[in-house]
C-alpha positions in Angstrom: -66.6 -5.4 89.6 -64.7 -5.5 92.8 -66.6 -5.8 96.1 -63.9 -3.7 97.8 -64.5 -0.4 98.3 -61.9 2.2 97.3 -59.8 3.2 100.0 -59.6 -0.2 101.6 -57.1 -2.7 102.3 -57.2 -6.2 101.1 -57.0 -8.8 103.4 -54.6 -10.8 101.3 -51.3 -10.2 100.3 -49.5 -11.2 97.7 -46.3 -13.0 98.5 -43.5 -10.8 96.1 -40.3 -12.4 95.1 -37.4 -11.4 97.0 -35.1 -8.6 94.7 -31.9 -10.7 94.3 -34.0 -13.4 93.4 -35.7 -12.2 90.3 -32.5 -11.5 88.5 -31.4 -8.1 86.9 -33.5 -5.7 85.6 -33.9 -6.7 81.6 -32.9 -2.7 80.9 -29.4 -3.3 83.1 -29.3 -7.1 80.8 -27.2 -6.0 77.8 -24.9 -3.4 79.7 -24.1 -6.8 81.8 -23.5 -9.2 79.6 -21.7 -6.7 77.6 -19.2 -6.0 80.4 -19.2 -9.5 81.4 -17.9 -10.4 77.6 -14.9 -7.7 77.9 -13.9 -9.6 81.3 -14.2 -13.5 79.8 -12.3 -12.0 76.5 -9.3 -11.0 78.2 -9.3 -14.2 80.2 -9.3 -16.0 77.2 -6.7 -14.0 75.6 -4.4 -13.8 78.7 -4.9 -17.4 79.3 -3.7 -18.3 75.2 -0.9 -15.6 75.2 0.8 -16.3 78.5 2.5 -19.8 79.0 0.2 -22.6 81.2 0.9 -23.0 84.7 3.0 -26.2 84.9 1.6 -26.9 88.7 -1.6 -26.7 88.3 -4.1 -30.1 89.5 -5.5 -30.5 85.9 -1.5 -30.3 84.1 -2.4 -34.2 84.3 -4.9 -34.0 81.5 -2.6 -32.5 79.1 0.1 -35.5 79.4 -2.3 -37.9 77.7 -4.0 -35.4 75.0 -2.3 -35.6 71.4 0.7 -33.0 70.9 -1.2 -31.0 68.4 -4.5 -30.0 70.6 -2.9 -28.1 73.2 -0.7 -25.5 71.1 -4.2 -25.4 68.8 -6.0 -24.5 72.7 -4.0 -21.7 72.8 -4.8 -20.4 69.1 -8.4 -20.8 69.8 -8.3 -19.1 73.2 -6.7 -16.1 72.0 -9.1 -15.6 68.7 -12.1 -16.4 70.7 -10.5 -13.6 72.9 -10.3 -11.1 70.4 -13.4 -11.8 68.7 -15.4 -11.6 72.5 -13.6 -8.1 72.9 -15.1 -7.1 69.6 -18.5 -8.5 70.3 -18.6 -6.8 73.6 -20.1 -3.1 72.2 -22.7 -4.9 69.9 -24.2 -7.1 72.9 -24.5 -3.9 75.0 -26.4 -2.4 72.4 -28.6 -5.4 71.8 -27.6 -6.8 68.5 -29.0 -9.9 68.0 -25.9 -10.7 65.4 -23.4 -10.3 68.2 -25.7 -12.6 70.8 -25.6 -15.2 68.0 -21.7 -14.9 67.9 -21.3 -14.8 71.4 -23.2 -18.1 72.5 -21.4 -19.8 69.2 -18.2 -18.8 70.6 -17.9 -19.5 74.0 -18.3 -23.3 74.0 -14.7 -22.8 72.2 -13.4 -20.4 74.7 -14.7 -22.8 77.3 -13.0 -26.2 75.8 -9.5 -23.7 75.0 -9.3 -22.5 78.5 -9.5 -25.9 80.2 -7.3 -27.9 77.7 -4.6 -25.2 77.3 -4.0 -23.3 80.4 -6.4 -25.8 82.8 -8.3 -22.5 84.1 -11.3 -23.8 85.8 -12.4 -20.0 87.1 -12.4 -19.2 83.6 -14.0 -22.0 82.1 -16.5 -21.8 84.6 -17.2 -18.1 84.2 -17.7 -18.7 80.6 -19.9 -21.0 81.4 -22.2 -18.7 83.4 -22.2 -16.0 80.5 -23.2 -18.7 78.6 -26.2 -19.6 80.1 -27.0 -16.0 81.5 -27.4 -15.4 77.8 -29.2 -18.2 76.7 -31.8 -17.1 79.5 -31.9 -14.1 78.6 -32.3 -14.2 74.4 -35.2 -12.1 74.1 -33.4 -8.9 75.4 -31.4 -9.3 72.1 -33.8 -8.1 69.4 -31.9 -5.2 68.1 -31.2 -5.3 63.9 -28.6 -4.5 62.0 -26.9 -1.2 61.8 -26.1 0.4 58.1 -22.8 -0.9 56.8 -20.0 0.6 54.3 -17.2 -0.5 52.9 -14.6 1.7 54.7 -15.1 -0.7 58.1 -13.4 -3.3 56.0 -10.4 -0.9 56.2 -10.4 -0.1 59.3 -10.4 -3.6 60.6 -7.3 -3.8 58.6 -5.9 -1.7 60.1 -7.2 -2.3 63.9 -7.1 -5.7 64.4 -3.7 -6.2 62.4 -1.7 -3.6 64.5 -3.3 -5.3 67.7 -2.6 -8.9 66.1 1.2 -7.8 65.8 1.4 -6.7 69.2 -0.2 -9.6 70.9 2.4 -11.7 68.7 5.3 -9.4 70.5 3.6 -10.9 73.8 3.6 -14.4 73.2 7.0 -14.4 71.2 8.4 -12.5 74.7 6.4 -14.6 76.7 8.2 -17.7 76.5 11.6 -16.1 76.7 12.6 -19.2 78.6 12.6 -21.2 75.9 14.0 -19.1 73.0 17.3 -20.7 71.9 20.1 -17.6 72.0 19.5 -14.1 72.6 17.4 -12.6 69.7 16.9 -8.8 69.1 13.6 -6.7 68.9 14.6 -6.5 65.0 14.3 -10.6 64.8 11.2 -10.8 67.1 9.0 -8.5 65.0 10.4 -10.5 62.0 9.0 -13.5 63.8 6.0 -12.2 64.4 5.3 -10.7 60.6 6.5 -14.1 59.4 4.2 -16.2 61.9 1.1 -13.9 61.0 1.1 -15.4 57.4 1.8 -18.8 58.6 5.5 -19.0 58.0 8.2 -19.7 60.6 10.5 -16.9 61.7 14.3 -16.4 62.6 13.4 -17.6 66.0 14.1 -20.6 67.9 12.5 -22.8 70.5 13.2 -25.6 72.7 10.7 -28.1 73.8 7.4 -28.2 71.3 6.8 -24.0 72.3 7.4 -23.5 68.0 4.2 -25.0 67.6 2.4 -22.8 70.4 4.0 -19.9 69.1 3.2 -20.6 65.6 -0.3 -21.8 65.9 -1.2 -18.7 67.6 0.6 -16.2 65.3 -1.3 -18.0 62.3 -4.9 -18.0 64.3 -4.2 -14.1 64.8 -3.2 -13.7 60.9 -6.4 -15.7 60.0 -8.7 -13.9 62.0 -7.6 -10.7 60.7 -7.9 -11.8 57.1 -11.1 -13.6 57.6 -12.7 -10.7 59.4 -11.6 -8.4 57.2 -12.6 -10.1 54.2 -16.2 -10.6 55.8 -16.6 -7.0 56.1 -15.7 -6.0 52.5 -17.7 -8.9 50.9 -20.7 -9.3 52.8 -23.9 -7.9 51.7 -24.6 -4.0 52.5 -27.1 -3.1 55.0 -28.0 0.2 53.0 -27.6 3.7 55.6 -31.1 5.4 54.9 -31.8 7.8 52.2 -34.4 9.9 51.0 -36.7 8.6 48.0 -38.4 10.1 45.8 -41.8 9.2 46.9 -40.7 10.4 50.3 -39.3 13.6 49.0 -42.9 14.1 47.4 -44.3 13.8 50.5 -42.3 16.3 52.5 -42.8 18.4 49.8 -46.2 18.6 50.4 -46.1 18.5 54.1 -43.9 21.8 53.3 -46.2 23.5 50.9 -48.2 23.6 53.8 -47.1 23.8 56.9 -43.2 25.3 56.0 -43.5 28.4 57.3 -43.3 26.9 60.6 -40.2 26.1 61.1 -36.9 28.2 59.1 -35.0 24.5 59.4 -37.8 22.7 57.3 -36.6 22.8 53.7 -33.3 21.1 54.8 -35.4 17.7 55.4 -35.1 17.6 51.5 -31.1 16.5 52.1 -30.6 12.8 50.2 -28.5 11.3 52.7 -31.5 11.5 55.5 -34.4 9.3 55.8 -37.7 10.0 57.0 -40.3 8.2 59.2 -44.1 9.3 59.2 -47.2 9.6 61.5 -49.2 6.8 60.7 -51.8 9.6 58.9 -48.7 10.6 57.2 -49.5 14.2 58.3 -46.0 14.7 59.7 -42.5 13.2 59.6 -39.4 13.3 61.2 -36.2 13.0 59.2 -33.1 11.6 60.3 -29.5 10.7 59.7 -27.4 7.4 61.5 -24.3 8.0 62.8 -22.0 5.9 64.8 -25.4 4.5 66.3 -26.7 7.8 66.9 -29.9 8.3 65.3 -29.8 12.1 64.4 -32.9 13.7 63.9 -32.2 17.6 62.8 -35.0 20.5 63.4 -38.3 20.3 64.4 -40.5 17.2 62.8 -42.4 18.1 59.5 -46.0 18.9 58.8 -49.2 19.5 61.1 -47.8 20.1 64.6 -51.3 18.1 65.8 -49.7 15.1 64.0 -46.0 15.2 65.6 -46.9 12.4 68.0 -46.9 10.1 65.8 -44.0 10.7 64.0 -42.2 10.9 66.9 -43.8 7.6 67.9 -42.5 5.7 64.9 -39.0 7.2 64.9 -38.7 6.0 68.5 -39.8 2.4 67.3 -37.2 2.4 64.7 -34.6 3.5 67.0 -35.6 0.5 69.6 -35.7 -1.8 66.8 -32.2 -0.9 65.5 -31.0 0.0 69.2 -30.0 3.3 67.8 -29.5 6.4 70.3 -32.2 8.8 69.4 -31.5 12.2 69.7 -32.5 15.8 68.1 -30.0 18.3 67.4 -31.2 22.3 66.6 -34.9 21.5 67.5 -37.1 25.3 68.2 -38.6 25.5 71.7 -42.2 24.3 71.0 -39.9 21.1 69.1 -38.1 20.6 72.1 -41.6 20.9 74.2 -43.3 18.0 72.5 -40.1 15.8 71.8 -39.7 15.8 75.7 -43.6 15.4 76.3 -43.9 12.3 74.2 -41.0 10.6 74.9 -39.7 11.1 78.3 -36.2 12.6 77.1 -34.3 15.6 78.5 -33.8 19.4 76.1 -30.7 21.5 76.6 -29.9 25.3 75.2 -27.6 23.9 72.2 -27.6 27.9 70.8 -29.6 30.6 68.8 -30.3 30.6 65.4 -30.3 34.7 64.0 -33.4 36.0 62.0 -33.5 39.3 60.2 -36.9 40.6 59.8 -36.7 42.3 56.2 -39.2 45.3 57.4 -37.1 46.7 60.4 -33.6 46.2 58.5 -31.7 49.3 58.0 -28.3 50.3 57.2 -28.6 53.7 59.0 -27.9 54.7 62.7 -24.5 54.3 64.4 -25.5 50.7 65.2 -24.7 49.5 61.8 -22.1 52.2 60.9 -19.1 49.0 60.6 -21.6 47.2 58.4 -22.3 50.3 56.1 -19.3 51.5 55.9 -17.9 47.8 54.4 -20.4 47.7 52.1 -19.7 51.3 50.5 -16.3 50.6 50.3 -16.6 47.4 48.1 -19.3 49.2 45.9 -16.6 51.6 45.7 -13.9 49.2 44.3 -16.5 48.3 41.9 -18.2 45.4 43.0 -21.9 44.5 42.3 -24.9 42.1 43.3 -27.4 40.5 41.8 -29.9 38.8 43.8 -32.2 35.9 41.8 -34.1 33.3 42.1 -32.6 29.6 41.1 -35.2 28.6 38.3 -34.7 32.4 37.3 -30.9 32.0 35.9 -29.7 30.3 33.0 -28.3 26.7 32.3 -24.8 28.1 32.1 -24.5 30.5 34.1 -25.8 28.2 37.3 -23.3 25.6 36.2 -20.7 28.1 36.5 -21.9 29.5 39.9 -21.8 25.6 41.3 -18.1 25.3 40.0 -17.1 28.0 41.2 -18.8 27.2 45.2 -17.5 23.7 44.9 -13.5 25.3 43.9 -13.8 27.8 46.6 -14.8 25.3 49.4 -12.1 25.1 52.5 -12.4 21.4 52.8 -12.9 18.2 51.3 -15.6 17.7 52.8 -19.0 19.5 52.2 -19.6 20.9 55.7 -23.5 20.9 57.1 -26.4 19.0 58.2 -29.2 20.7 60.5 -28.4 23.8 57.6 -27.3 22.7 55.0 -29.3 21.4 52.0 -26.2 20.1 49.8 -27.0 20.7 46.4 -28.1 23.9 43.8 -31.1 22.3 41.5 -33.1 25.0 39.3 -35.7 22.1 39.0 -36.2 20.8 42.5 -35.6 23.9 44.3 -36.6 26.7 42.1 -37.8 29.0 44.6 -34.3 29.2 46.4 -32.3 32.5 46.0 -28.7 33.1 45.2 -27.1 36.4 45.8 -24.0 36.7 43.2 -21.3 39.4 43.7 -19.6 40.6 40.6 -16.3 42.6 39.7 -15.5 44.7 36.2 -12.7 44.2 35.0 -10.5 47.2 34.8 -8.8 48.5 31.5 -6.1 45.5 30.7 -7.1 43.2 32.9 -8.9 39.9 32.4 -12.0 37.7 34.3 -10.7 34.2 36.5 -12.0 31.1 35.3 -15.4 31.9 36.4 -15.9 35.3 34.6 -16.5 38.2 36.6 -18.0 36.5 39.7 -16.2 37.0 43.3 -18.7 35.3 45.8 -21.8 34.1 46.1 -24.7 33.0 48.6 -27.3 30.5 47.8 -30.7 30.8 50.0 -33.3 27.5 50.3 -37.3 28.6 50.5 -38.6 29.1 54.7 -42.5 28.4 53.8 -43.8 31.3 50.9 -42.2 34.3 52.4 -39.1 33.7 54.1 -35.5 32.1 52.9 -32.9 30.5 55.2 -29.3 31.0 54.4 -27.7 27.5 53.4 -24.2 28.4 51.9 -21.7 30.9 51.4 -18.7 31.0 49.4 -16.3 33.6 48.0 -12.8 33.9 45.9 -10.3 34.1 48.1 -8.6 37.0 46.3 -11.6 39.2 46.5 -12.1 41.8 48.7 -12.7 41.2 52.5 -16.3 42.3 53.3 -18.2 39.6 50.5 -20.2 37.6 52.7 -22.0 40.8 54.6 -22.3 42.7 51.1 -24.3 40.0 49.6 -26.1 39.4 53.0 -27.3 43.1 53.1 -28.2 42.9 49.4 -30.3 39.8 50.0 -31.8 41.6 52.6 -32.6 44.9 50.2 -33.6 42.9 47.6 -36.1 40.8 49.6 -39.1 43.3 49.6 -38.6 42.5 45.8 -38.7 38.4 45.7 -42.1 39.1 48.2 -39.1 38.0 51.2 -40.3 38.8 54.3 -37.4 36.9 56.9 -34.1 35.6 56.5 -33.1 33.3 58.3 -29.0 33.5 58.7 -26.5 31.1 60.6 -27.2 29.3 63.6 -24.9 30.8 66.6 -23.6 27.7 69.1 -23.4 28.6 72.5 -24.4 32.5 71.9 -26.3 32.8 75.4 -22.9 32.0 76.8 -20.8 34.3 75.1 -23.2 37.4 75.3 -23.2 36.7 79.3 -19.9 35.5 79.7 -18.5 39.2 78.5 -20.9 41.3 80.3 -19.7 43.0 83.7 -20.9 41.0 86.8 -20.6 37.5 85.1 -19.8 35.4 87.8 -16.5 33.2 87.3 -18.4 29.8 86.2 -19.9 31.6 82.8 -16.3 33.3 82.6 -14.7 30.1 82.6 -17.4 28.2 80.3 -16.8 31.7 77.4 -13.1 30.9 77.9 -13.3 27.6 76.4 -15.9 28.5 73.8 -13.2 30.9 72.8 -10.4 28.3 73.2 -12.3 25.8 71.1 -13.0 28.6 68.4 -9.6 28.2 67.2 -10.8 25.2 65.4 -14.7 25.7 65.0 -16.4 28.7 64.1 -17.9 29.6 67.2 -17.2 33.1 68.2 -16.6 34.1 65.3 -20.2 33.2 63.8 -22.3 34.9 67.2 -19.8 38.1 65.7 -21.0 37.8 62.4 -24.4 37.7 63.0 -24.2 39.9 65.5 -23.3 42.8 62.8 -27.4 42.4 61.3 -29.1 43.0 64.6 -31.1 39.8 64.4 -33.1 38.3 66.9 -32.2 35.3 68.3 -34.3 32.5 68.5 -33.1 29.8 70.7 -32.6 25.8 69.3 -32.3 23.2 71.5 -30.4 19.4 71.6 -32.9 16.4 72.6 -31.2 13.5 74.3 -32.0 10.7 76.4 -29.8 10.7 79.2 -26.5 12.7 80.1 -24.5 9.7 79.2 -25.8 9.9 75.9 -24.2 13.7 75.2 -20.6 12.6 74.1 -21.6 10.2 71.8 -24.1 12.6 70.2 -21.5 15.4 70.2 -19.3 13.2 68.1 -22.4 12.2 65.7 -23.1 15.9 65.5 -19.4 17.0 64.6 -19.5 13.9 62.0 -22.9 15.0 60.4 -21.8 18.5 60.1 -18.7 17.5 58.8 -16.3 18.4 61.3 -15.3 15.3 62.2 -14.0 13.1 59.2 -14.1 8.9 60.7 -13.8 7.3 57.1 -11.8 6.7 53.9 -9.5 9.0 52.7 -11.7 11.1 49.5 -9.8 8.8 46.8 -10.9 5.7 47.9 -14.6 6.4 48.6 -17.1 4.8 46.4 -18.6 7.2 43.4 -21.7 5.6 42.8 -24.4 5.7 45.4 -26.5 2.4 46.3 -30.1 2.0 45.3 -32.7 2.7 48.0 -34.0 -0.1 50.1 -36.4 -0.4 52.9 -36.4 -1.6 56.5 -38.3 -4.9 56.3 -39.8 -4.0 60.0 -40.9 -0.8 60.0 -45.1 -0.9 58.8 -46.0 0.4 54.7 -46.4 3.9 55.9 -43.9 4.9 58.2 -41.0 3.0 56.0 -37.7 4.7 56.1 -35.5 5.2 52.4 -32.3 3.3 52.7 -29.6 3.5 50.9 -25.4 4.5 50.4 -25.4 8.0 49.1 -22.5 10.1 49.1 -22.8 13.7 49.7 -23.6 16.5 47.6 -20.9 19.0 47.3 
């Protein structure tokens, strides 16, 4: 024990190291060295493009190399360039792969720059990064991120149209020595020709052919070779639900469900889970872009949310990942901020109808009623079910038909959307089925006499959340709020309770943005929500709701810092399927990978892993 009472001062201090002498802090490291590697690429690039500077004190050096090294200088400098550019976004986010690159690469950049363009500054400046990384190793620790074969494509793509128009440089930049006056026509021909290590139409005087050349060839090579390194290297598998995990969560649901209306869409395949280390809760999540994308509130005993929040913020460290939560409930957002520091904003309202005070009658829901009668009217019906409850052929009929009516390619939905109708996984989900008679002479579509349909997933033992909706386009307007209010009339029936309907962005923003008084910041904010609704249902789904007289339940987005909120917003849009970043449909692998797990994360808390494509 100490001697010193508390409260007094100590009679020695410690002598502190001064601030500019203990370095950067290791947080502010990789954002450094990563903005540091953008400035040495473009020095080496500039430095093999443009032609050397025939005055400068080290020109003497090059008069007694061989001819060969200094045009091969210049091919060097300009891939290891490039490849530094590229680098530059994995050593700010820590990737131990892109340190290893970087230190392997800038010994070259360093021995191109001096030989070739005789640039002390930045040979010496690559020299610095170089050791300021090998200092600092440790800070690079992040692993891998999940890989797919598209990236190979794009790189194509990329780096080839960049490759042709550095070549348009460096042909133009020696303009001095081109023999005659050649057109843009003959340069780009030059430049194709060069990039797979032929000679173009174009002439040179002196030895520039070889410069030219050797550098048009380093920029084919490096496009090929990096290209074929991404299509044939071994996957890094994105992480998937298994099996043994979706057991899990189904128990966690069976008994703690009816907490949150979001928790049966954990169950999606292309998410993976993480769990507390008494495997009481779990947190499910989805990588994007390197945005790990947790969706809803975590699943199980609210006691035991620590630590699965714990072990998803490990993984997300381990992977540098940005970890954020999109369409969490208030008490989500309340713990998520608690336990790990980060900030909650109002993302929107998610609209629940309680089945016991729902009523058609009173002026309030004379639009609604007066829909509905006049479908029944042009003889429509419903049939509300459960999934296990309809037969083989008739559900494989419903799920062509949703899949031929969908708008897009693309299956839209992530935080709501469970993907997939399964009479033996998801029994206890509901579809509500809307069905025309055909009139004297005339004849059923393709899918008999079915116009629309809804399909609902189980919210704990007496509630259903509504996860799809899908109608014939040549059906009558009015489908999606007749089967909603028959849902809702049959749900005393099916022992239904609450429905959960669709999730409102923004709706706090819209309801007060048209109210008298707004003041001219909220008018402006509802202008652009209606702006942007031209493209995303934004307005138009607070409207539809609106018609049930739910009540609104607010749903927050978790993030880490304000910086963060583009580059989950783009996550977000890609995960719901609003934002398509890949291969075109026809060239997107069929078969999903099989399921591996992340070597670092401990037995219990293992995440699934593996390529999946979506459900439609």
């Amino acid at each position: 024990m100490s001697d010193r009472l508390d409260g007094e001062k100590s009679e020695t201090v410690a002598w502190r190291t001064p601030r500019w002498l203990r370095g950067p802090r290791p947080e502010s490291v990789p954002g450094f060295v990563g903005t540091a590697g953008v400035v040495v690429g473009l020095l080496n690039l500039v430095a093999g493009v443009f032609p050397r500077f025939r005055h400068s004190r080290m020109h003497a050096l090059a008069e007694v190399l061989p001819g060969a090294v200094s045009p091969l200088a210049a091919a060097a400098s300009i891939v290891v360039g490039i490849l530094l550019l590229l680098l530059a976004h994995g050593l700010k986010r820590r990737k131990r792969r892109a340190w290893g690159a970087a230190v392997a690469l800038l010994p070259v950049g360093i021995a191109a720059q001096l030989v070739y363009r005789h640039s002390v500054f930045g040979a010496v400046l690559s020299l610095a990064l170089l050791a300021f990384l090998v200092w600092h190793r440790k800070e690079f620790a992040a692993l891998p991120d999940p890989r797919s074969r598209w990236k190979a494509v794009a790189n194509l793509v990329v780096l080839g149209g960049a490759s042709f128009a550095i070549g348009m440089v460096i042909v133009s930049s020696h303009h001095h020595q081109i023999v005659g006056s050649p057109s843009f026509w003959d340069r780009a021909q030059h430049v194709l020709w060069g990039l797979f290590g032929f000679e173009g139409p174009i002439g040179y005087t002196n030895q520039v052919d070889y410069t030219v050349g050797y550098s048009l060839g380093a920029l084919g090579l490096l496009t090929v070779a990096t290209t074929a390194y991404l299509a044939f290297r071994p996957e890094h598998p994105a992480a998937r639900l298994t099996d043994d995990d979706e057991q899990r969560l189904r128990e966690l649901l069976d008994k703690h469900g009816a907490r949150d209306s979001l928790g049966y869409f954990a169950l999606r395949r292309d998410k993976g889970a993480v769990f507390s280390p008494t495997g009481k809760a779990a947190v499910c999540y989805r990588v994007i872009s390197g945005v790990m994308l947790a969706s809803g509130d975590p699943i199980g005993d609210v006691e035991a949310w620590p630590g699965a929040i714990e072990r998803f913020m490990e993984e997300a460290r381990a992977h540098s990942w940005t970890p954020a939560v999109t369409g969490c409930s208030e008490t989500g957002g309340q713990v998520w901020t608690r336990e790990t520091g980060m900030d909650a904003l109002e993302l929107g309202d998610e609209a629940i109808v309680d089945v016991a005070d729902f009523t058609l009658t009173g002026r309030a829901m004379r639009n609604v009623r007066q829909m509905v009668k006049r479908i029944e009217r042009n003889g429509y019906e419903t049939r509300v079910r459960r999934v296990r409850d309809l037969e083989p052929e008739e559900l494989a009929r419903i799920q062509k038909a949703a899949d031929a009516w969908r708008d897009t390619d693309t299956e839209r939905g992530f935080s709501m959307a469970l993907g997939r109708i399964d009479a033996v996984t998801d029994g206890d989900a509901v579809i509500a089925t809307a069905h025309l008679a055909a009139g004297e002479g005339e004849e059923d579509g393709p899918y008999g006499d079915l116009k629309a349909m809804q399909h609902f997933v189980p919210w704990g033992d007496t509630g259903i959340s509504l996860e799809l909706m899908r109608r014939d386009r040549s059906a009558d307007p009015g489908m999606n709020e007749l089967l909603i209010v028959a849902a809702l009339q049959a749900a005393p029936d099916l022992k239904i309770k609450q429905v959960s309907l669709n999730f409102a962005v923004f709706r706090s923003s819209l309801e007060r943005g048209e109210k008298l008084g707004a003041g001219p910041v909220i008018r402006v904010w509802r202008g652009m929500l209606i702006f942007l609704s031209r493209w995303y249902q934004i307005e138009s789904l607070y409207k539809f709701n609106d018609k049930f007289r739910p009540r609104w339940e607010p749903r927050f987005v978790v993030f880490r810092n304000s910086r963060d909120i583009p580059r989950i917003g783009l996550a977000a849009l890609q995960a719901e399927g609003y934002l398509e970043l890949g291969l075109p449909r026809v060239l997107r692998r069929r078969k999903a990978a099989e399921p591996r797990p992340c070597a670092h994360v401990p037995e219990p808390a293992r995440a699934a892993a593996g390529a999946v494509e979506r459900v439609a």
